[in-house]
C-alpha positions, 0 to 999 in steps of 0.5 A: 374468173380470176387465174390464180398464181397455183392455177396456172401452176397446176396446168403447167407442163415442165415437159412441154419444153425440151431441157439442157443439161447443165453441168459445172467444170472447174478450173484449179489453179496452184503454184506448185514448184515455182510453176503454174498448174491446174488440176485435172482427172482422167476420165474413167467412163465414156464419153472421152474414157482415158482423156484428161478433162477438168473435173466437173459434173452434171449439177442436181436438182437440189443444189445450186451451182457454187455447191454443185462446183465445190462438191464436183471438185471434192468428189472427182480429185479429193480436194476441198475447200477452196479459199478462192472459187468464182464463176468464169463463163458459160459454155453452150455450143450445141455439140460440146458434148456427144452425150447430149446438149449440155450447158456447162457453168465453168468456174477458177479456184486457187489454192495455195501449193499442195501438201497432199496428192490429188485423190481420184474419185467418182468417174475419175480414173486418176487426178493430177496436177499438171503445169499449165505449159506442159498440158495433154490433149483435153477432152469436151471444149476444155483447153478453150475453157481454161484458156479464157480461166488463164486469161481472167485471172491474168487480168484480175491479178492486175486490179485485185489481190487475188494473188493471196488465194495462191499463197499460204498464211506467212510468205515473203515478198520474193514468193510473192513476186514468184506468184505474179511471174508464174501467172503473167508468164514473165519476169518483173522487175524487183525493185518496182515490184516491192515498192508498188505492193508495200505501197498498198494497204495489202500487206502486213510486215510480220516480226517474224524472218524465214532462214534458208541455205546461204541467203539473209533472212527474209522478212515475212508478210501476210494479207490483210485481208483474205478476199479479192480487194480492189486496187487502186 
């Protein structure tokens, strides 16, 4: 007698086996104020009610993780569309939540600075941006998971342009620099700076100037392309 692929379907027991929750977390950056800082809500429910967490939630059955991610931060802070999300890391150590074993998919945004103030929602008593030098004491494993979100995208900005997900359509090169500084946490060096970027097919020089106070007018630029780019 041949078993059939809707046989063994039908004889299945899902429940047979225990299930981890899985949940996603998310990590947004932004370059607000000339300094680097992530988004986060305060919880309003247990567990850790009152502590500052990154936004994130339990991922639905019909829904895959990317959506669950958008919508988690949309729902929890009020911020949508994120130009830049990409997967981090996956965080599974048997007791990271009281609540029950869960197995949390982490991810990092960017976006350019903020023109509007975080919206709490959901089981979020309060969203905030908050510098990443000045940070309050987080709930679950969160300082960990956005120590290795700080530490990836210190690393990717030194092989790709991620760096244009941090910045609005038309910029200048010294807010550009400003971009890489508040992310590497130090200063780097003008002139070398500007001759290494202007020498990639990154960006493209605008016929347009930025005026401001007492400064020359500054020539502004923009990506060529919005998305990741290898560099050389």
């Amino acid at each position: 007698m041949t078993v059939t692929a809707n046989d063994s379907l039908a004889t299945y027991d899902p429940a047979a086996f225990e299930r981890p929750s899985v949940t996603v977390d998310v990590v947004a950056f932004t370059a607000k104020s000339r300094r680097l800082h992530v988004l986060l809500i305060r919880r309003g429910v247990w567990p850790f009610e009152g502590q500052w967490a990154l936004p994130g939630g339990f991922v639905q059955m019909d829904e895959d993780l990317d959506t669950a991610a958008h919508r988690e931060l949309n729902e929890e802070t009020g911020v949508a569309g994120a130009e830049f999300l990409e997967q981090l890391y996956t965080f599974g150590k048997v007791d990271r939540d009281p609540r029950t074993r869960v197995i949390s998919v982490a991810y990092y945004a960017l976006l350019p600075e903020p023109s509007l103030a975080p919206r709490a929602g959901t089981d979020a008593s309060e969203a905030q941006w908050w510098p990443v030098d000045e940070l309050p004491p987080l709930a679950f494993d969160h300082a960990h998971v956005l120590e290795i979100a700080l530490d990836r995208l210190r690393a990717k900005l030194g092989y790709t342009s991620v760096a244009y997900a941090l910045l609005p359509a038309e910029f200048t090169l010294t807010e550009l620099q400003n971009v890489y500084e508040l992310i590497l946490g130090r200063e780097l060096d003008k002139r070398n700076f500007r001759k290494k970027m202007l020498s990639t097919e990154l960006l493209e020089g605008l016929e347009k100037q930025r005026r401001g106070g007492a400064h020359r007018p500054a020539q502004l630029f923009s990506f060529t392309k919005r998305e990741p780019v290898f560099l050389d």
